[in-house]
Structure formats: structure tokens, C-alpha cells
C-alpha positions in Angstrom: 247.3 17.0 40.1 245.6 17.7 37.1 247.0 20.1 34.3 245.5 24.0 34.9 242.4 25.0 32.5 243.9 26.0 29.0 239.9 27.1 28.1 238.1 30.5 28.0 235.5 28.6 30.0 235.2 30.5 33.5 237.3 28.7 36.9 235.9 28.1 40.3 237.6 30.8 41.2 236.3 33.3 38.3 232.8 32.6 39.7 233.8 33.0 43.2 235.5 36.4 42.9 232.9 37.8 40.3 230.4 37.0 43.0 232.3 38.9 45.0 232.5 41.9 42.9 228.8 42.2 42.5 228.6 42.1 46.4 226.3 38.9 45.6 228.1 36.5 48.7 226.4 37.6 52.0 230.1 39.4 54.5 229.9 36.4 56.8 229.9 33.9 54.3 233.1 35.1 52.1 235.0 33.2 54.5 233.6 30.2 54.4 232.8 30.0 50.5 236.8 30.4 50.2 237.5 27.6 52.0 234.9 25.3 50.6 236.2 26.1 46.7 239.4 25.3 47.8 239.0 22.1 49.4 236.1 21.4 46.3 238.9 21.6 43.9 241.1 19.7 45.8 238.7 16.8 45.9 238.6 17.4 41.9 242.3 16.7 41.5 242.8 20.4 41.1 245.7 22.1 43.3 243.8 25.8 42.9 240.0 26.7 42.5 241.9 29.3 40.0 242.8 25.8 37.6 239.3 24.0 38.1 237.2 24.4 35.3 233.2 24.6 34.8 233.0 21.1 32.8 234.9 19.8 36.4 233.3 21.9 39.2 229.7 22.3 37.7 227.8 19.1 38.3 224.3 18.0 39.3 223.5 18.2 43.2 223.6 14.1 44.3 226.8 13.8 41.7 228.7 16.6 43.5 228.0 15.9 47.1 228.8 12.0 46.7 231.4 13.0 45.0 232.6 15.3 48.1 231.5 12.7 50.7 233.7 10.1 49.0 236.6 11.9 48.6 237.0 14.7 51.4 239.2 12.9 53.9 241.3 11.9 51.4 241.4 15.5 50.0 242.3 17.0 53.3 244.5 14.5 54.5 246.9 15.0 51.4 246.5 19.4 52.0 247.5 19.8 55.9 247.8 15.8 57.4 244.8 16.3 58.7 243.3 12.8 59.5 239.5 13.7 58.5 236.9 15.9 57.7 234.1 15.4 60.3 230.6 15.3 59.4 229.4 18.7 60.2 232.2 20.2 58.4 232.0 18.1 55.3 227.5 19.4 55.5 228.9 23.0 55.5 231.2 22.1 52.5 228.4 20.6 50.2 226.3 23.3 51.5 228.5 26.0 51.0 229.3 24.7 47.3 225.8 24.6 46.5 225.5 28.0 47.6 227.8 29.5 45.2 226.7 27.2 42.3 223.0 28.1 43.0 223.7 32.1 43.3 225.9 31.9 40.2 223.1 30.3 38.3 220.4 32.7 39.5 222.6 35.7 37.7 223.5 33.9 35.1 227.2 33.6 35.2 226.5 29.8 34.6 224.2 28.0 32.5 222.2 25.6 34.2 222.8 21.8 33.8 219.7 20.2 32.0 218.3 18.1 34.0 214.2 16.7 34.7 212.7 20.2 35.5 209.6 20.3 33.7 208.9 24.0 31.8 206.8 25.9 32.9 205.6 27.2 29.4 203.9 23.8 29.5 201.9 22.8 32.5 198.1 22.1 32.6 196.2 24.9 33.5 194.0 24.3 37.1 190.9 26.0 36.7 189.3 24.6 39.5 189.4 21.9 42.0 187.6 19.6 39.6 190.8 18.5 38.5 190.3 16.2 41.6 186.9 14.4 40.0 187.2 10.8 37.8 183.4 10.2 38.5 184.3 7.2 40.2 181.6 7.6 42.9 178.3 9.1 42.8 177.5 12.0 45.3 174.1 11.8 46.5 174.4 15.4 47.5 174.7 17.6 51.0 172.3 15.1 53.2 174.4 15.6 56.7 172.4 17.1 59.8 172.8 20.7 59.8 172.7 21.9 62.0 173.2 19.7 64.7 170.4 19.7 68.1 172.1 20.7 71.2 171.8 17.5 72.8 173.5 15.6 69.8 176.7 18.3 69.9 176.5 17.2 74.2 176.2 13.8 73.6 179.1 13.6 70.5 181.3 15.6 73.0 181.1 13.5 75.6 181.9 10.5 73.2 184.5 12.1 71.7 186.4 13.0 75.4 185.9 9.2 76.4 187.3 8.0 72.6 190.5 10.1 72.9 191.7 11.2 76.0 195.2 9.1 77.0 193.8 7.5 80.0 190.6 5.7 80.4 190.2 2.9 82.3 186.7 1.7 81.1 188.0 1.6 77.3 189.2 -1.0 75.5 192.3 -0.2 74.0 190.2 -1.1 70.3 188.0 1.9 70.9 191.0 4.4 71.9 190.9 7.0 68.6 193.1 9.4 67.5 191.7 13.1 67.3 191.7 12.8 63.5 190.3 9.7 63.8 187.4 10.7 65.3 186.6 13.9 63.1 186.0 11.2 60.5 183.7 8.7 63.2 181.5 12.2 64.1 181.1 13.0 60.2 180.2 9.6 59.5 177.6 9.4 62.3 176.4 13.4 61.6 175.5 12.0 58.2 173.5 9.0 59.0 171.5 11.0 61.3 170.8 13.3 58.5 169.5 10.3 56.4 167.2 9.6 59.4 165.6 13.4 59.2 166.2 14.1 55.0 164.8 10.2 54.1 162.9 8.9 57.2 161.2 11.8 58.4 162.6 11.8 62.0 162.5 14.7 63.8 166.1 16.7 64.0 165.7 17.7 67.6 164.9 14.3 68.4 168.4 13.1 67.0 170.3 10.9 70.0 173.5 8.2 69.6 170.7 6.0 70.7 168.6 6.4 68.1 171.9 6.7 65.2 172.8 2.9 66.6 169.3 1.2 66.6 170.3 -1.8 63.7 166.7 -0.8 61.9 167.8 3.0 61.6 171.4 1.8 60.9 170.9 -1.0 58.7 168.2 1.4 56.7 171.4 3.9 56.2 173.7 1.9 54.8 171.7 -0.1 52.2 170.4 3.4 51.0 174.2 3.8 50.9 175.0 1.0 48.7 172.1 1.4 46.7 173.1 5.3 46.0 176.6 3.7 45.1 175.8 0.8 42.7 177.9 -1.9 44.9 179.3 -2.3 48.4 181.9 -0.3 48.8 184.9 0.9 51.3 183.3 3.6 52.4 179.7 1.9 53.6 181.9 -1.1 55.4 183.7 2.3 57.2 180.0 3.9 57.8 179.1 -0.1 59.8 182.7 -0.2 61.9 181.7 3.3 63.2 178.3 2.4 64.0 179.4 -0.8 65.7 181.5 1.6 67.8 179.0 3.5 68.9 176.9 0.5 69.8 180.0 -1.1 72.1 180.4 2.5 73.6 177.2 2.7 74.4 177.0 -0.9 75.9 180.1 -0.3 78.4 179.1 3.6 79.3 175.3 2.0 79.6 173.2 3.2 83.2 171.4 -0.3 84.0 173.0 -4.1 83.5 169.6 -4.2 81.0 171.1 -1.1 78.6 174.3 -2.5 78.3 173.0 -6.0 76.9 170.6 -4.5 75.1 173.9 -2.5 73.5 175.9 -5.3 73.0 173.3 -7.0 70.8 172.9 -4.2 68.7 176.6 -4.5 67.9 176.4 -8.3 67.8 173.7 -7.6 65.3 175.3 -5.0 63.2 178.5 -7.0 63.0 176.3 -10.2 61.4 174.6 -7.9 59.0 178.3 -6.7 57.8 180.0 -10.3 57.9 176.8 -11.5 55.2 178.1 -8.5 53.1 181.5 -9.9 52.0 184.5 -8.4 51.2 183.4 -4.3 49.4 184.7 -3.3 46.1 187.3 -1.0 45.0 186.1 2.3 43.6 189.2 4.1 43.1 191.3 3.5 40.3 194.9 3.7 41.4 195.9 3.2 38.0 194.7 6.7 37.6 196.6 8.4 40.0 199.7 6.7 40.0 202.8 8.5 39.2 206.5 7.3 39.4 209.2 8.3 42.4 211.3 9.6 39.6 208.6 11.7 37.8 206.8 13.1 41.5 210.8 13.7 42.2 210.7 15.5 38.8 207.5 17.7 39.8 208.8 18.4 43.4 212.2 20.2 41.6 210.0 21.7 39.1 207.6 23.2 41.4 210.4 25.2 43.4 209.7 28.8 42.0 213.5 29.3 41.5 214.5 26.3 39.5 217.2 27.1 36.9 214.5 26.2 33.7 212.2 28.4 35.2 214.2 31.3 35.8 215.4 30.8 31.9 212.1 31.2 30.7 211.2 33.9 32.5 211.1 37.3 30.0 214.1 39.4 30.8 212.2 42.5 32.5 210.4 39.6 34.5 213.5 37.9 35.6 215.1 40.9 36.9 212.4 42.0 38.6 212.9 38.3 40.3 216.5 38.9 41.2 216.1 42.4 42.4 213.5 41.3 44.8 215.9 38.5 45.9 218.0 41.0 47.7 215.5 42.3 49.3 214.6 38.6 50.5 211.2 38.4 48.5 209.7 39.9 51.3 206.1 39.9 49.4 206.5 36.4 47.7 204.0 34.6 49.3 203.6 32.2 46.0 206.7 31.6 45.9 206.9 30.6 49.6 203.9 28.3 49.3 206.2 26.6 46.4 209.0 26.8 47.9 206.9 24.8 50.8 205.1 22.4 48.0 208.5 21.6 46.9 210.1 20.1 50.3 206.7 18.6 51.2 207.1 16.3 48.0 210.4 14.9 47.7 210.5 15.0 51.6 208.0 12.4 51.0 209.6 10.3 48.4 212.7 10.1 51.1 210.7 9.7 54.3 206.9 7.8 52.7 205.7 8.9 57.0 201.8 9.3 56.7 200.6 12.7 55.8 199.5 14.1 59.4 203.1 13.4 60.3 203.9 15.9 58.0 201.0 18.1 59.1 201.9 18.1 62.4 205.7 18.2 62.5 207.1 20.2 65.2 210.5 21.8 65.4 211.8 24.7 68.2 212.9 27.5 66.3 214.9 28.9 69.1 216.5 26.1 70.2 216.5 23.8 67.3 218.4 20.8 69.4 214.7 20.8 71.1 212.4 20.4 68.5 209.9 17.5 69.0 209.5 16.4 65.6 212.2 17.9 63.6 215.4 18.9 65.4 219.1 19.6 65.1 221.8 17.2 66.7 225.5 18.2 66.2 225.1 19.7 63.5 222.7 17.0 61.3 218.7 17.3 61.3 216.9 14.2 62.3 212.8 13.5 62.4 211.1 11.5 64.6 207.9 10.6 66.0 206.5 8.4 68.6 204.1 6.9 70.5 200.2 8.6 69.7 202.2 10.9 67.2 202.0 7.4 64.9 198.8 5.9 63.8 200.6 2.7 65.4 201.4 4.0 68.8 202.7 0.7 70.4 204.4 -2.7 68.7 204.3 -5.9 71.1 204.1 -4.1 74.5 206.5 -1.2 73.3 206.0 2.2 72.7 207.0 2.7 68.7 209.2 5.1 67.9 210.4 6.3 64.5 213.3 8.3 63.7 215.1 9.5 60.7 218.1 11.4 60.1 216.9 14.1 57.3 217.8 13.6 53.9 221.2 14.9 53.0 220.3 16.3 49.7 217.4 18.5 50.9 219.1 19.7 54.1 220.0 23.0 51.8 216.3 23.6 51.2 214.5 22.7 54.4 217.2 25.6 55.8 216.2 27.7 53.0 212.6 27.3 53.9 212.8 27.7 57.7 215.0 30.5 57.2 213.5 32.7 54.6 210.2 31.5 53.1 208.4 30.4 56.1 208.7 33.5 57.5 207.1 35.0 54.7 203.7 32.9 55.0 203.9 33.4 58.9 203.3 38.0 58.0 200.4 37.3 56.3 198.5 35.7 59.4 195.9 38.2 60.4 193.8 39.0 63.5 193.2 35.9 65.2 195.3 34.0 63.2 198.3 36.0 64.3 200.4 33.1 66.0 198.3 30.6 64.7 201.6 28.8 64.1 202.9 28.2 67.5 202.3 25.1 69.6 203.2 24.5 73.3 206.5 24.8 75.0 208.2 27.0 72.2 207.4 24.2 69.3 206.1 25.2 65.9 204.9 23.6 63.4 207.1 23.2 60.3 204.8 23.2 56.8 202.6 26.4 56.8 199.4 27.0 54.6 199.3 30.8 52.4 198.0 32.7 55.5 200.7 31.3 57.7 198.3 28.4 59.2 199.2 24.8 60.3 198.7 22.7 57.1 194.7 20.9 57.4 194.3 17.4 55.9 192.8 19.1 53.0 195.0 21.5 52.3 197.7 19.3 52.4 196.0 16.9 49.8 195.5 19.9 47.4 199.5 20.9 47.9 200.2 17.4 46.1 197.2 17.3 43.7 198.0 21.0 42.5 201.7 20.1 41.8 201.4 16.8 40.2 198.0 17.5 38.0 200.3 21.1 36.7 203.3 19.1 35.4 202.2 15.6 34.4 198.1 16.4 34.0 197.4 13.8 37.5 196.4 14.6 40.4 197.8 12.6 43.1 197.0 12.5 46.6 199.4 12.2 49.2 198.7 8.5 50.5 199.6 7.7 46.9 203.4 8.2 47.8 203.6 5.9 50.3 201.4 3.0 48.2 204.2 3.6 45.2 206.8 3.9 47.1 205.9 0.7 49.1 205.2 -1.1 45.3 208.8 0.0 43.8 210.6 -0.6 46.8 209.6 -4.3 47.0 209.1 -4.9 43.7 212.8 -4.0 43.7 214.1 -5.6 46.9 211.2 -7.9 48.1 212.2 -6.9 51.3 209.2 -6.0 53.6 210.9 -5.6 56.9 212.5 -2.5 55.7 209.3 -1.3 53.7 207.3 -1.7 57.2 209.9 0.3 58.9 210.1 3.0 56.3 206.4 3.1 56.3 205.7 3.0 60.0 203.3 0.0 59.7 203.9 -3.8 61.2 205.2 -6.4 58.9 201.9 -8.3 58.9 199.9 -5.4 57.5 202.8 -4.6 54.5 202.8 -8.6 53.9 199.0 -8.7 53.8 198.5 -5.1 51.7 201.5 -6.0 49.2 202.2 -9.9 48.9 200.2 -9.8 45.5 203.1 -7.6 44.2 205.2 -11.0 44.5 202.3 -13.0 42.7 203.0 -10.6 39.3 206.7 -12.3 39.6 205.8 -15.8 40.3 205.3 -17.1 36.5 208.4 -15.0 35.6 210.4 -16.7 38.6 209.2 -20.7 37.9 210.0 -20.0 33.8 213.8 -19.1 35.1 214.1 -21.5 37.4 213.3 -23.9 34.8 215.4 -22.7 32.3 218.3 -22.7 34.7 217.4 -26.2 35.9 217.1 -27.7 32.2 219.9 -26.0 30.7 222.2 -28.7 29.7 219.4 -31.0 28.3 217.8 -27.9 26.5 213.7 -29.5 25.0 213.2 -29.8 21.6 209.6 -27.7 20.5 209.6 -30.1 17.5 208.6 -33.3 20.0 211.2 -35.7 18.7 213.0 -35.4 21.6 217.0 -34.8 21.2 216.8 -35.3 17.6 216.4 -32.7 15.1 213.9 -33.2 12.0 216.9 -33.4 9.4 218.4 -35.9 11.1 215.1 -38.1 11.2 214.2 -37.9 8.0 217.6 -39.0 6.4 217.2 -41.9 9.3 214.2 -42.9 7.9 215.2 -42.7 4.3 218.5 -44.5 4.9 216.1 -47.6 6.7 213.5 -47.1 3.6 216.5 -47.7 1.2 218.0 -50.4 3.1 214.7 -52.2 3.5 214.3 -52.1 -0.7 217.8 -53.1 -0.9 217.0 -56.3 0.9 218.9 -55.5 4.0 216.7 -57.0 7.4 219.6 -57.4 9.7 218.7 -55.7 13.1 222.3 -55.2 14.3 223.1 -54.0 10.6 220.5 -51.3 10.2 221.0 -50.0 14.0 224.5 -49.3 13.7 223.4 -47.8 10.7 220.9 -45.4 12.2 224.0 -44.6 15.1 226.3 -43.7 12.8 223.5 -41.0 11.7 223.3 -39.9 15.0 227.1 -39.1 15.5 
């Protein structure tokens, strides 16, 4: 064992019982904090918490609890015999520690330990969601049918029921869409039939999926489309697939054999007129969004409202205020909850790159937490997973896909944190009939809240991330950005792409065909070393004399010049001459 603490620097045990005096440790977890210290200390090389000082026990989160994963079996074996510590107890140990660390911090027994929180002093000001705008497209202005005939809404409904419902027998599985999916196929269709009464002069009332698919009205859309935008872009070959899909539902829903082909040509058609278009152009500059894992990692620990940094800047009047209201569990902190929300959205995301409705519409069962759909407890570890039409890839040759995670160790402390205290502080502000606006069939509710207690929208959820990251590094990066970065650093790192497909929840084909380039960047890098390894022991000259240097061939060609004068022609004579100048 190490020698006790000769240092006025406080113990583990110093921290713990002050804690205790201030009455600052919770009754029913006294008991379990004094049995964490002591097994902490013993995984320190300290006998007692009482000779474990703050330069041992005080270290970042990841350092600490690798440090208490490595070493706790061996630390309770050599205390009682005891064989191991099993996982759940060695969660409640880490969890434990970093409860007492944390409160001790918060009251300012302890300094915090610097670390990558950004200040708060310093981050860009949002004034409004502008922040969002790089001018990188031009908006033609509000030209979508509003409102929408009757007949249209009818029709749109009945296309919609036919386009997502789990069974259908007519559909091809190609025209089977998501819910989500379709909200962006109606918009999409809503706005070329508003180009049709704005820019044509068709009638509104007169509106019909009919007319939206005839190629002349179609075709008419999307080159006023392209010609708005400059160049053919992304979003105009999206505005032809959807009106293709019309066409083909339209053909195989059709009343007469001469409907249907007259369907399928217009789709036949359509597809022609977007094959002669080529491949569209890029409009957004990813360049300009792009942020590091380590820097977003950075922003989601900056953005929790009681980060150490934060709470060190705060003016002294203000930061008791903050501590007095964290008795009272900050019952009216509904900033601080979003936050506290904002924060385990991000750097859930870094861990877990799932695509961002996963995260909107993760499910857990806050009664019976072993029964949550998408988040759920199992002996004592949380896990994630999601399956089948909960992915945008729902099946994998023949098989339902399924993909499941066990929750990151390190942020188990403040998803807990977050179901137990902040979450319920977003759910009391709901009002009139958003009052249980949270709660989803058989006692499942949904995990990430908006400020009025809300299931997260897809917009909302974009502004969570662009907020964060344009306040502490002046970008604002949407939420599919994670997964393209993480994707890029992974296999940039690893040039593994099973594992990225996996991680990412897409096929292998699509990661090979949307990343391969990132392998190109490499490939004059890779051939110079190869080289270079390969042509190591006969190492080229630059000066083009081969193996001999230019020293040695001009005294060669002196020493033959000389000879020459000197009358010396023997062949044998002057190349042993010019050998022994080689040696």
C-alpha cells in the first residue's frame, strides 16, 4: 500500500464526511457512497479513503472509471477473497464515485479539473435562426398550394394510407414509405401543384394527382426549378423520383387496363427526361458545417448547464441562487432541462451515429424500465435498439434488421440524471392538450422531450444541434452531419467499412459507394510508401548519375583527363584506375 497523505490537500474521506455534515448526500445513499470510497481507494493502492489524496482520487470521468473497470476485481479480491466484482456492482461504483466528485464540485470543496468545456463568457450570441443561412440556395419564396382543395387532401390521403400501411398486397415493396417519408413526398407534390396555380394559371380547385403527374405539367415544374436554382440540383432530381411515384401509383391503383398504361408511360417518360439530366450538383458545402468528434464532444459537455467552468463563472449571488435551487431539484429550470437534454442528445450521437428520427422517436417504459422498446434496462445495464420499420432499412437479404446497442458507459450517469430529474421538469410545462403529449402506447414514452414537454419534431431536433454547435464554435451543424463525420474519421482511421455500416445502420454497399473516395485521398500517400519501402536498400540518386555521387565523378573524370595527357591509353590500366575511385 501506498504511504498515507502527508499534504494539507483534503482525503477522500475529508470530502466524504464534509458532505455529510452539510447534509449534501441524499439518507439512502450514505450507505452506498461509503462503500464505493472505500473500494475506490483501494483500487488507488490506498488501504483507507482517510490516506487517499485529491492529486490520486480526483481525475477526469473516462480516466477514473477505466481505471475502476481495470482494477476492481483485483481490488476486492485482495480486501475479502472475494473472486469478482460483477458488472452491476462495479456501474454503481463508478456511478456512485462520480456522484460524490460531482456534488463536491458543485459546492466548491474541490476545484474542477480543466478540461475542454468551452466558457460561457465566450459563445456567439444567436439572434435568430439565421445563423442556419450560407446563401447556398436561392428561395424562390412561399409558392406551395395553400390551401389545399378538398378533393386534393381526399386524394393525398388515400395515397398516403396505400404508401404506408404494413400490409398491401398491390405495392411493390419500392413504393412502401415510411410516415416521415411521405410528409416530404406530399410537400414535394403540394408545391408543384402550387407552381401549376402561382405560374401556369390553373385553377386551385381543379388541382388532382392526375393532373400533378401529366410529364408537360411535371416536366414544366422542375425546369422552372432548376432555372430558379442556377444548376440541377439534389433537391429537383428528389422533386422527379416523387413524381415518378405518383405516376407508378397511379398506373397500379388505375380503373381501366387503358389508365394504367397510359400511367406507366408517364413514368416511363418522366424517368427519360431525368436519365438525360445527369448526375445533379452539390449545393451544400460540408466544408462549412463540419466540426470534429472531439470538438462536437467538447460542445455536448459545455452545453450541460452545470458544467464545472460554468458554474465558476457564474457571479457568486448567481451561483448560489443555482445551488439553493438544486435542493429544491430546480423545479422551475426548464432551460436548464432543455440543456441538460441538448447535452445527451449530442455526445449520445457521437457514441451511437443512429439517424436522427431514431433519436426522435426512442421509446423507453418508465415503470417498468426492463420493457422499454427502444431504450430499456437489462440486469442492471441500459441497452438501445431498434428494428425492423423503426430503421430506414427495415430488412437485409430476407431478414428483418435489427440494431442493438448496449448504452454508453460513460453517459449512463447522465441519461439517469435526465430521466430522473430534468425530464420531468419539461413534461409540467405541457398545457391543455398537450398535457400527456408524451406518452405513446402500451406504457412507452418517448425519451428526448422539446421545452413544453413534446416529442422532439424533425425540426426541433435540427435546431437542438445547430443552437449548441453555432454558440461554442460559431457553426451550425445539423444532425446528419454526425453520422457523415463520424463515418469519415472512423474509416479514415480504420478503413474498416463493415463496422462503419453496422454502426451506421446502412448496408455495406451504400457506406462503400458514399465513402470509397475517402480511400482515394490515401492512395498517392500509400504507392509513395510502398515505394520507399520497396527501394530501400538501393536508395535513387536525384542527381541522375545513378549510384555515383558528383564528387566522385568528377575526380573520375579528372584522374582519366590527367592520365590521357600523361600518355597513358591502356584500357585495363585506366579502369582499374577508375575502380579504385569507386572503393
Amino acid at each position: 500500500m501506498k504511504p498515507a497523505m502527508q499534504t494539507t490537500e483534503k482525503t477522500l474521506r475529508e470530502v466524504f464526511d464534509t458532505l455529510i455534515e452539510r447534509d449534501l448526500i441524499p439518507t439512502s445513499r450514505v450507505g452506498p457512497i461509503k462503500t464505493a470510497i472505500k473500494q475506490y481507494a483501494l483500487i488507488l493502492g490506498y488501504s483507507e479513503p482517510a490516506q487517499c489524496p485529491l492529486s490520486a482520487f480526483h481525475l477526469p470521468d473516462q480516466k477514473r472509471n477505466r481505471l475502476i473497470e481495470e482494477r476492481a476485481d483485483g481490488a476486492r479480491h485482495r480486501r475479502d477473497g472475494a473472486s469478482v466484482l460483477g458488472p452491476h456492482a462495479i456501474r454503481n461504483l463508478k456511478n456512485n464515485v462520480s456522484y460524490l466528485i460531482r456534488t463536491a464540485i458543485d459546492h466548491e470543496m474541490i476545484g474542477p479539473i480543466s478540461g475542454p468545456l468551452a466558457s460561457s463568457k465566450t459563445v456567439n450570441r444567436i439572434k435568430s435562426k439565421a445563423i442556419t443561412s450560407r446563401r447556398e440556395w436561392i428561395n424562390p419564396g412561399k409558392y406551395v398550394l395553400d390551401p389545399v382543395p378538398d378533393s386534393l387532401i381526399l386524394e393525398l390521403s388515400d395515397y398516403e394510407i396505400w404508401s404506408t400501411k404494413i400490409v398491401n398486397r398491390d405495392r411493390p415493396d419500392t413504393l412502401r414509405k415510411r410516415p416521415i417519408t411521405f410528409s416530404y413526398h406530399r410537400g414535394s407534390l403540394l408545391r408543384t401543384a402550387g407552381f401549376l396555380v402561382k405560374f401556369r394559371g390553373f385553377e386551385a380547385k381543379s388541382m388532382s394527382l392526375s393532373m400533378i403527374s401529366d410529364p408537360d405539367n411535371a416536366i414544366s415544374y422542375i425546369e422552372w426549378f432548376i432555372q430558379q436554382q442556377g444548376r440541377f440540383t439534389v433537391s429537383a432530381a428528389r422533386g422527379i423520383e416523387v413524381l415518378v411515384a405518383l405516376a407508378r401509383y397511379l398506373s397500379i391503383t388505375a380503373q381501366s387496363s387503358e389508365q394504367q398504361k397510359a400511367f406507366e408511360q408517364r413514368a416511363a417518360e418522366l424517368r427519360r427526361y431525368r436519365k438525360n439530366l445527369g448526375l445533379p450538383e452539390p449545393v451544400t458545402d460540408k466544408t462549412k458545417r463540419w466540426i470534429s468528434l472531439r470538438k462536437l464532444e467538447t460542445v455536448g459537455l459545455s452545453i450541460y448547464p452545470l458544467n464545472a467552468r460554468r458554474l465558476s463563472e457564474l457571479v457568486p449571488c448567481a451561483r448560489s441562487r443555482v445551488l439553493k435551487h438544486q435542493k429544491n431539484g430546480f423545479k422551475r429550470y426548464t432551460k436548464y432541462a432543455y440543456m441538460v437534454m441538448q447535452s445527451l442528445l449530442i455526445r449520445l450521437s457521437i457514441r451511437l451515429p443512429l439517424r436522427q428520427r431514431n433519436f426522435r422517436e426512442m421509446l423507453w417504459n418508465p415503470e417498468i424500465p426492463e420493457q422499454g422498446r427502444n431504450l430499456y434496462r437489462k440486469e442492471g445495464k441500459w441497452h438501445v435498439r431498434f428494428q425492423s420499420a423503426e430503421l430506414k432499412i427495415s430488412h437485409v437479404k430476407g431478414r428483418v434488421n435489427r440494431v442493438e446497442h448496449q448504452f454508453p458507459d460513460d453517459l449512463v450517469d447522465l441519461l439517469e440524471e435526465w430521466l430522473e430529474r430534468w425530464r420531468a421538469i419539461l413534461i409540467s410545462c405541457q398545457k391543455k392538450s398537450g398535457i400527456g403529449g408524451q406518452k405513446a402506447s402500451a406504457g412507452q414514452e418517448f425519451v428526448f422531450l422539446n421545452w413544453v414537454g413534446k416529442p422532439l419534431t424533425q425540426s426541433q431536433v435540427t435546431w437542438a444541434y445547430e443552437s449548441a454547435t453555432y454558440r461554442f464554435t460559431g457553426i451550425a451543424m445539423n444532425p446528419h452531419m454526425v453520422r457523415t463525420i463520424w463515418a469519415t474519421e472512423y474509416i479514415k482511421s480504420t478503413n474498416n467499412f463493415i463496422d462503419a455500416a453496422y454502426m451506421l445502420g446502412d448496408r455495406v454497399e451504400t457506406v462503400l459507394h458514399s465513402y470509397a473516395n475517402l480511400l482515394d485521398e490515401d492512395c498517392g500517400k500509400r504507392a509513395s510508401s510502398w515505394l520507399s519501402t520497396t527501394l530501400k536498400d538501393e536508395p535513387p540518386s536525384s542527381n541522375g548519375n545513378g549510384l555515383i555521387s558528383n564528387e566522385k565523378l568528377v575526380t573520375m573524370l579528372r584522374r582519366l583527363k590527367a592520365d590521357l595527357l600523361e600518355g597513358t591509353s591502356d584500357e585495363r590500366q585506366l579502369l582499374r584506375s577508375m575502380k579504385d575511385l569507386l572503393k
